[in-house]
TORVOSE-10943 format. One record per residue: residue number from 1; residue in three letters; x, y, z negated of N, C-alpha, C in turn. Coordinates in pm, whole numbers. Layout:
N
<n:NUM res:ala nxx:X nyy:Y nzz:Z caxx:X cayy:Y cazz:Z cxx:X cyy:Y czz:Z>
...
***
This chain:
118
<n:1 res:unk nxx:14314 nyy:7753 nzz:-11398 caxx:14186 cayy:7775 cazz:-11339 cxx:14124 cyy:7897 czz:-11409>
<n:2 res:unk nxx:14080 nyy:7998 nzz:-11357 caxx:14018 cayy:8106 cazz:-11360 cxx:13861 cyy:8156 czz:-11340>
<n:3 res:unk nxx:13794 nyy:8190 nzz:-11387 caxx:13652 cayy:8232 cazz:-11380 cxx:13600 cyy:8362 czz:-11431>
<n:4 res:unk nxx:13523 nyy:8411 nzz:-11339 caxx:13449 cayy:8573 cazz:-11425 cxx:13333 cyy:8533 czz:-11410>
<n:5 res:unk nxx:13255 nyy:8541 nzz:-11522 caxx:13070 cayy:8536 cazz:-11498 cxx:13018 cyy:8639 czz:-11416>
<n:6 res:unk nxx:12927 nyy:8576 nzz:-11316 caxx:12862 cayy:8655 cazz:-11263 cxx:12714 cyy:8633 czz:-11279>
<n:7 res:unk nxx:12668 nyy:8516 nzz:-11271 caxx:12543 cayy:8411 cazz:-11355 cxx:12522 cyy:8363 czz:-11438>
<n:8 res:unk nxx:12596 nyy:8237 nzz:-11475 caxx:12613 cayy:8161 cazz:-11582 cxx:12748 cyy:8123 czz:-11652>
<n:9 res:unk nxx:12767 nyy:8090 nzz:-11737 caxx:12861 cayy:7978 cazz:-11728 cxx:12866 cyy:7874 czz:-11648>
<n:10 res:unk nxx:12805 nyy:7768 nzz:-11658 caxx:12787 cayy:7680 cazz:-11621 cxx:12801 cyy:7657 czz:-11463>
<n:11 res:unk nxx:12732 nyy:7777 nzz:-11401 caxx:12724 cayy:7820 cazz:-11237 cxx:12860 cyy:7876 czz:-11208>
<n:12 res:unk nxx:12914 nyy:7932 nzz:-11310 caxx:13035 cayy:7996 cazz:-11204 cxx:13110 cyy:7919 czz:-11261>
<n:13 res:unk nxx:13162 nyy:7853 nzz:-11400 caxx:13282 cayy:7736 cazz:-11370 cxx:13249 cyy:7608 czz:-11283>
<n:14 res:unk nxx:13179 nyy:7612 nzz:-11199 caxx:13142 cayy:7497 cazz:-11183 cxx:13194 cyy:7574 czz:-11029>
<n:15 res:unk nxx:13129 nyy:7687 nzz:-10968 caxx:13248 cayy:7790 cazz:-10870 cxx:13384 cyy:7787 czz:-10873>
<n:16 res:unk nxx:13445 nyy:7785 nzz:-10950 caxx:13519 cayy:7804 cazz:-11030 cxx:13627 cyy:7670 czz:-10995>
<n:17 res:unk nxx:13571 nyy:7597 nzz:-10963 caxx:13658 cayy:7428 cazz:-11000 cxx:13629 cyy:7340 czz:-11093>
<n:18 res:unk nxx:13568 nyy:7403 nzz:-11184 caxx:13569 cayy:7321 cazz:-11345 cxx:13462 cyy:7170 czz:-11298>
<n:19 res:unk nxx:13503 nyy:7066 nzz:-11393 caxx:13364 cayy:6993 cazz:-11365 cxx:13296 cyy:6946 czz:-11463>
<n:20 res:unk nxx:13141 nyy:6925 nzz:-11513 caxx:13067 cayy:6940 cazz:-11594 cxx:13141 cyy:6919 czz:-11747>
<n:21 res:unk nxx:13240 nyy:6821 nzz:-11720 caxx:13291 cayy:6747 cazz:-11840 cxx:13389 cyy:6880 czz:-11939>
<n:22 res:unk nxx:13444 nyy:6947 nzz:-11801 caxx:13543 cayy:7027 cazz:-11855 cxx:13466 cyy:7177 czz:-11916>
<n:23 res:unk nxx:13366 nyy:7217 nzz:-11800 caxx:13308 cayy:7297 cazz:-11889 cxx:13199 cyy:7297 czz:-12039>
<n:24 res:unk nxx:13190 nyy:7166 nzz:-12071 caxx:13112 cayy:7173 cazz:-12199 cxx:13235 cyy:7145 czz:-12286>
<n:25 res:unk nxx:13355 nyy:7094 nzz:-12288 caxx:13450 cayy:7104 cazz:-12333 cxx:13471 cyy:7224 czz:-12353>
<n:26 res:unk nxx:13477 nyy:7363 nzz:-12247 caxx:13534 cayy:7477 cazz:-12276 cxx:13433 cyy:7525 czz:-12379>
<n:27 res:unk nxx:13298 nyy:7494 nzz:-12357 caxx:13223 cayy:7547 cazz:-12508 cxx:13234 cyy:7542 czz:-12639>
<n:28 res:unk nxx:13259 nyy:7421 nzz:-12601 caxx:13243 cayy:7346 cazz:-12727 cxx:13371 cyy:7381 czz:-12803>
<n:29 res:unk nxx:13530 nyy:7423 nzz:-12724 caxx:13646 cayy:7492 cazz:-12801 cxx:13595 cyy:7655 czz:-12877>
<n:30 res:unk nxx:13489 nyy:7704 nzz:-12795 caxx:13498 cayy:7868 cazz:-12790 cxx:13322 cyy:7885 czz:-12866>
<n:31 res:unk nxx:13284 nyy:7777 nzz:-12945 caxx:13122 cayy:7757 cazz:-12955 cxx:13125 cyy:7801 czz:-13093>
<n:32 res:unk nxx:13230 nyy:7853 nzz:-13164 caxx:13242 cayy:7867 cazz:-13325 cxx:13300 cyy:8009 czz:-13303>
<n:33 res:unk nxx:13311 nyy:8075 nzz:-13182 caxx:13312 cayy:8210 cazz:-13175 cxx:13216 cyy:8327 czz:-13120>
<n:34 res:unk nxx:13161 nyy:8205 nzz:-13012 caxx:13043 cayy:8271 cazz:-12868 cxx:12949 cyy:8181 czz:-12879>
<n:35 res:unk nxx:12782 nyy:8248 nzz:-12873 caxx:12723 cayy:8216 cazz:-12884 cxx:12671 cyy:8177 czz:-12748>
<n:36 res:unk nxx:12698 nyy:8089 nzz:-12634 caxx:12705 cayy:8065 cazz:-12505 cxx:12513 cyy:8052 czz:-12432>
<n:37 res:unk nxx:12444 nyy:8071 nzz:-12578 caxx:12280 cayy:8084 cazz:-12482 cxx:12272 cyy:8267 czz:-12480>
<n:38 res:unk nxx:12338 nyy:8306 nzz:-12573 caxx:12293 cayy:8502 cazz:-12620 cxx:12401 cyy:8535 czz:-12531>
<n:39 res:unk nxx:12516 nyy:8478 nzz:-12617 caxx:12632 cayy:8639 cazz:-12543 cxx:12690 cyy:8621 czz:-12449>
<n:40 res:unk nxx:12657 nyy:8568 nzz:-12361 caxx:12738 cayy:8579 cazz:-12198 cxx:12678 cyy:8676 czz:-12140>
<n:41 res:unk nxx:12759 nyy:8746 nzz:-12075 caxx:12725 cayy:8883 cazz:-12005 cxx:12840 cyy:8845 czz:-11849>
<n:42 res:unk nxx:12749 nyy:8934 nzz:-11762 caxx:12790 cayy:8974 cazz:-11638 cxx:12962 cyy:9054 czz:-11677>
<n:43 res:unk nxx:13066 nyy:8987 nzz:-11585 caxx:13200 cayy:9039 cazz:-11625 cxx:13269 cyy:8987 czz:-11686>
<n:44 res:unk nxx:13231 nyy:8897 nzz:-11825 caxx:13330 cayy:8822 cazz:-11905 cxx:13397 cyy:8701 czz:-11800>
<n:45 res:unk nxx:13523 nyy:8652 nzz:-11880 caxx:13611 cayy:8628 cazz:-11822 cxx:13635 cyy:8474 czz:-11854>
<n:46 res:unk nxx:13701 nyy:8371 nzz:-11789 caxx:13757 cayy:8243 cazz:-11851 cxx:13881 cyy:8218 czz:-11825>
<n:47 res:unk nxx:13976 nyy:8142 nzz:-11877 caxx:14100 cayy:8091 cazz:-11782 cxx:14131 cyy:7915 czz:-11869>
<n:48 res:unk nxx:14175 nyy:7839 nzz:-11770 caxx:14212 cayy:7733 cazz:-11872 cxx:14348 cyy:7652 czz:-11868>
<n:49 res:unk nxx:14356 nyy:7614 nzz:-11901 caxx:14496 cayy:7517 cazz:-11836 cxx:14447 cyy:7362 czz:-11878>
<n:50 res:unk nxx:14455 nyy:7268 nzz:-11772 caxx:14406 cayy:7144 cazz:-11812 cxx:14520 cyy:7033 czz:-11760>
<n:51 res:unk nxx:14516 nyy:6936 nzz:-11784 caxx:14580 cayy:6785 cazz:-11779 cxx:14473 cyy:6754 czz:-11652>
<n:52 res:unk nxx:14551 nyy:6706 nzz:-11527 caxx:14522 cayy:6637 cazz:-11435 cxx:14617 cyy:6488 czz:-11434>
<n:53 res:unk nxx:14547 nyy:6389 nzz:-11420 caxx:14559 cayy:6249 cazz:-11394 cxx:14599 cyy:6217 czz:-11297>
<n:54 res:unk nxx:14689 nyy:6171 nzz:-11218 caxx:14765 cayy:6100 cazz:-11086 cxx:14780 cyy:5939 czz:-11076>
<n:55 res:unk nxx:14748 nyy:5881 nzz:-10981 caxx:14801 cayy:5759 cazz:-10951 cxx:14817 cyy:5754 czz:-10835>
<n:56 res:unk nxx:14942 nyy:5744 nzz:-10766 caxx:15020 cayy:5692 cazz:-10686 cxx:14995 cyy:5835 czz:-10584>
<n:57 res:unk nxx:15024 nyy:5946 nzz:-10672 caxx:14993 cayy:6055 cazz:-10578 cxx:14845 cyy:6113 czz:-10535>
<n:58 res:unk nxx:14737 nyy:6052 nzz:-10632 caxx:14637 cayy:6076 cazz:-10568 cxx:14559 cyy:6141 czz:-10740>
<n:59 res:unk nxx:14521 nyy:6214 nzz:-10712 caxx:14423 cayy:6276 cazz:-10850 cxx:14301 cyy:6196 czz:-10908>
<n:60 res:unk nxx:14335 nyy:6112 nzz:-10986 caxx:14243 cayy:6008 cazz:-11074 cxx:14121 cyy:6057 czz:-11164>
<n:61 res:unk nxx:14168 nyy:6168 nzz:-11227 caxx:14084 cayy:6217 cazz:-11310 cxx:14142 cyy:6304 czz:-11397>
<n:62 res:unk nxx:14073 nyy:6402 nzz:-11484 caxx:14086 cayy:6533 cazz:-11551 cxx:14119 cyy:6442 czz:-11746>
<n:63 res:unk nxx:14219 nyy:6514 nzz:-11789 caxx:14275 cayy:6557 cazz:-11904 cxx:14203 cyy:6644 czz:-11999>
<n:64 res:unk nxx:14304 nyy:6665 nzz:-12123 caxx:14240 cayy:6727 cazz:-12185 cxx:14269 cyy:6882 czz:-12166>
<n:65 res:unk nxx:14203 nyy:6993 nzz:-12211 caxx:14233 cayy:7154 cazz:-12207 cxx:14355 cyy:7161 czz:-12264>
<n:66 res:unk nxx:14453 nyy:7228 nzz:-12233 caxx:14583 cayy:7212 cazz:-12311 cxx:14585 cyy:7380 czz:-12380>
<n:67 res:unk nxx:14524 nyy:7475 nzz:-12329 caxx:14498 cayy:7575 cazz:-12390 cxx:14371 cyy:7678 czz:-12259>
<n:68 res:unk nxx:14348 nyy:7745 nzz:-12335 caxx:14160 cayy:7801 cazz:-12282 cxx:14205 cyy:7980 czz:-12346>
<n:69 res:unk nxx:14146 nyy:8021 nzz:-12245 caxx:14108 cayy:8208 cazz:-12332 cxx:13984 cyy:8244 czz:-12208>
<n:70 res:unk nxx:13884 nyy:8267 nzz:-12364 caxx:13697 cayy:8363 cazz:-12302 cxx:13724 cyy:8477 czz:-12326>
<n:71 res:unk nxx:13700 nyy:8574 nzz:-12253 caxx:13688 cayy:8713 cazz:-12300 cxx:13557 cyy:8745 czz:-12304>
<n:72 res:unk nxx:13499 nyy:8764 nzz:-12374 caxx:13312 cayy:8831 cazz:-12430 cxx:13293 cyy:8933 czz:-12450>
<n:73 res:unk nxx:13221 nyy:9011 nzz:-12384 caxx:13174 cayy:9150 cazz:-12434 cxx:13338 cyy:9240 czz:-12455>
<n:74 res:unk nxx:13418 nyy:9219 nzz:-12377 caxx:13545 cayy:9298 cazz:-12476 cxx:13661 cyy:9244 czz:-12532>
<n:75 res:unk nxx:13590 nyy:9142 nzz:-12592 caxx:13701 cayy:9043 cazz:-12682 cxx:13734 cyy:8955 czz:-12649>
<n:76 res:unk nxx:13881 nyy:8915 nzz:-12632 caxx:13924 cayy:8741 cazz:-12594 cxx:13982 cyy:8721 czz:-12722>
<n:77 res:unk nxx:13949 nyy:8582 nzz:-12700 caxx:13995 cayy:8436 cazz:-12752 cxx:14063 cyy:8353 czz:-12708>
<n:78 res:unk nxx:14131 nyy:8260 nzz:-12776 caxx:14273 cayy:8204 cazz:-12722 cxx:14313 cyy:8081 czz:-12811>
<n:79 res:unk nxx:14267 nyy:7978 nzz:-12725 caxx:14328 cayy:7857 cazz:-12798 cxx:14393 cyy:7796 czz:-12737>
<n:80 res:unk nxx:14481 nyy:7717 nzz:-12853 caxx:14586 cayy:7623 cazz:-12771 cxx:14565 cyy:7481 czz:-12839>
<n:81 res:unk nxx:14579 nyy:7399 nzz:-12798 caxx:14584 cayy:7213 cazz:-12799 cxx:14690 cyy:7206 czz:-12926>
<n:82 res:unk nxx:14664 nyy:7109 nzz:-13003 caxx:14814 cayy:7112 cazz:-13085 cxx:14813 cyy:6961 czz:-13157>
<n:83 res:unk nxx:14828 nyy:6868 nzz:-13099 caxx:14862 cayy:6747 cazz:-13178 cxx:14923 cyy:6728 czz:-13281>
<n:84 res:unk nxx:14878 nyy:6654 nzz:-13409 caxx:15009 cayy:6665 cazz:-13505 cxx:15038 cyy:6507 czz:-13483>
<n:85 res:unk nxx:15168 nyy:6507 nzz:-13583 caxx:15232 cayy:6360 cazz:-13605 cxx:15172 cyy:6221 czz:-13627>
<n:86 res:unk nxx:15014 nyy:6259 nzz:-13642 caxx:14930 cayy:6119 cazz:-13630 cxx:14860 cyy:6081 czz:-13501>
<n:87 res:unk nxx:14853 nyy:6181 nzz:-13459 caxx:14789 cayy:6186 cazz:-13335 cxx:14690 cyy:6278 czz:-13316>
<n:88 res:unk nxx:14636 nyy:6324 nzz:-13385 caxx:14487 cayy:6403 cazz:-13428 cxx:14541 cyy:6520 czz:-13349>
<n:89 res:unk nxx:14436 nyy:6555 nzz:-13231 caxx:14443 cayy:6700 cazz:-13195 cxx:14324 cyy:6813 czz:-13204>
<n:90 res:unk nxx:14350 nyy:6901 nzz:-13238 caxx:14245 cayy:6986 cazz:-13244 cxx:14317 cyy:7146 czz:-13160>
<n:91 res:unk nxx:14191 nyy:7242 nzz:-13150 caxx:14248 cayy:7357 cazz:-13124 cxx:14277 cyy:7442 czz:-13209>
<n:92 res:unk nxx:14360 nyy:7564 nzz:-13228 caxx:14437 cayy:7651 cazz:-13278 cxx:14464 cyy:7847 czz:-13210>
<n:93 res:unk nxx:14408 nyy:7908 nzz:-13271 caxx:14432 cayy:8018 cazz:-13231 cxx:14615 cyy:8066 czz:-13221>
<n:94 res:unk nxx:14665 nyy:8129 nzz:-13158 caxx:14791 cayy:8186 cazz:-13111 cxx:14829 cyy:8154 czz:-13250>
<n:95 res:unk nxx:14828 nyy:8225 nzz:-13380 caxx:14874 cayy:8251 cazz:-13508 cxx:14833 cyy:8131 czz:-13612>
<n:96 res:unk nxx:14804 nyy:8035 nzz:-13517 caxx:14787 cayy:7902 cazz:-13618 cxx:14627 cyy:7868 czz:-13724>
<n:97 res:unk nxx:14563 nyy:7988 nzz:-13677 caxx:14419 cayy:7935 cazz:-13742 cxx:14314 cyy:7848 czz:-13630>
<n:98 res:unk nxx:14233 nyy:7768 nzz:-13724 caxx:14193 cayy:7619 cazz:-13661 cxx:14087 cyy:7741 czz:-13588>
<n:99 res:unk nxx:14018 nyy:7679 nzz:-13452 caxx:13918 cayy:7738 cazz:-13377 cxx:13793 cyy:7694 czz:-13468>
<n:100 res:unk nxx:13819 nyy:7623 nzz:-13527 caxx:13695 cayy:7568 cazz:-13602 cxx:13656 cyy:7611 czz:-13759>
<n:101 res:unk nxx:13534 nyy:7688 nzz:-13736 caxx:13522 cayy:7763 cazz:-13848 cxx:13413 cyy:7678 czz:-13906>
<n:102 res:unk nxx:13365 nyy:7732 nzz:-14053 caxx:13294 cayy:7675 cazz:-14173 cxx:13128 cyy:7645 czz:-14097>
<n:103 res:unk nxx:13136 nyy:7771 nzz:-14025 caxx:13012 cayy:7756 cazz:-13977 cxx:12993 cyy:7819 czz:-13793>
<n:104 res:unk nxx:12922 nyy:7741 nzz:-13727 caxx:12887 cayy:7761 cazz:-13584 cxx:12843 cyy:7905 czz:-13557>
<n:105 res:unk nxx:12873 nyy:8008 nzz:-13479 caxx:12805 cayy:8095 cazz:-13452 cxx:12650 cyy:8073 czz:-13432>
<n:106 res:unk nxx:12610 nyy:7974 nzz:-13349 caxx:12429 cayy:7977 cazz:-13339 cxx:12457 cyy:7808 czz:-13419>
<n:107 res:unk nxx:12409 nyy:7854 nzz:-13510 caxx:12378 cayy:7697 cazz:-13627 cxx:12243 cyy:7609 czz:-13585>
<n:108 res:unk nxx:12191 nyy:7654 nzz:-13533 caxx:12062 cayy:7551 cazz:-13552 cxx:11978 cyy:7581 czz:-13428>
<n:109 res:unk nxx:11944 nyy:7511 nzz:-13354 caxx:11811 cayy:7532 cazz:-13237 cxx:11690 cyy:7500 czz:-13242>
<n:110 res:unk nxx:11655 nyy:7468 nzz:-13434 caxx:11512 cayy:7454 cazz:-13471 cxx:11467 cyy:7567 czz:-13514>
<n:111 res:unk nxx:11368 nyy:7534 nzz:-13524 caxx:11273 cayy:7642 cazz:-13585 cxx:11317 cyy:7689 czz:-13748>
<n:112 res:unk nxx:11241 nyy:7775 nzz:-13739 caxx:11288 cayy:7844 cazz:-13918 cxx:11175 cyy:7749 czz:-13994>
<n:113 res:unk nxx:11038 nyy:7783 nzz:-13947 caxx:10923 cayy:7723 cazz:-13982 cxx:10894 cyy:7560 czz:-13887>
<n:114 res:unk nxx:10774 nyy:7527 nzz:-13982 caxx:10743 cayy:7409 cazz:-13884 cxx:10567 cyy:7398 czz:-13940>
<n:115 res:unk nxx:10470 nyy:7465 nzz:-13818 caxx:10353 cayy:7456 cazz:-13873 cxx:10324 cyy:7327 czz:-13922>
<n:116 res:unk nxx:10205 nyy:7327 nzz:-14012 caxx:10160 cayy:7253 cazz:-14098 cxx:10278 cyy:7165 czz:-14220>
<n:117 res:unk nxx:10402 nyy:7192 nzz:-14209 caxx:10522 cayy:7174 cazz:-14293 cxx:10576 cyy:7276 czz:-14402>
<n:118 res:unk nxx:10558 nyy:7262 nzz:-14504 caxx:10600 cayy:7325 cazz:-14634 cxx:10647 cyy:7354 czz:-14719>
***
């Protein structure tokens, strides 16, 4: 599944095919690189590959992302799914570093201050 912003995120994967579940999933893989309220711009790009569910021939329900690439401003990103031997999966850039860094690109949606707080 494929997407270029033309509005939102949210508006064009949802154009797109994606459904709510899958696109806060795609954030939430690409949310420790892109700051998804600032840096979406007109042009950037999505693609994903996902797990679809079947019973008896009929599409049950959506899986997990098995690998995702955003392109932002210029730059793509690229993760892939990677289970280890306990079960635990997380995502992984091409060259084996975790998508998940020390700290969130936008850390906090409070305030710096808090009147009358000191």
């Amino acid at each position: 599944m494929t997407g270029t912003i033309n509005n939102s995120l949210f508006l064009d994967a949802q154009q797109a095919g994606l459904s709510n579940r899958m696109i806060m999933e795609l954030a939430a893989i690409f949310g420790w690189d892109i700051d998804f309220a600032l840096d979406i711009r007109k042009g950037d790009s999505f693609s994903i590959v996902y797990e679809e569910k079947f019973l008896d021939g009929k599409m049950i329900g959506e899986g997990n992302i098995l690998s995702a690439q955003f392109t932002n401003r210029g730059d793509t990103f690229t993760a892939l799914r990677f289970t280890d031997s306990k079960g635990k999966s997380s995502y992984y850039t091409p060259d084996g570093k975790s998508m998940r860094k020390a700290f969130c690109v936008r850390q906090s949606t409070l305030p710096v201050s808090v009147p009358g707080l000191t």
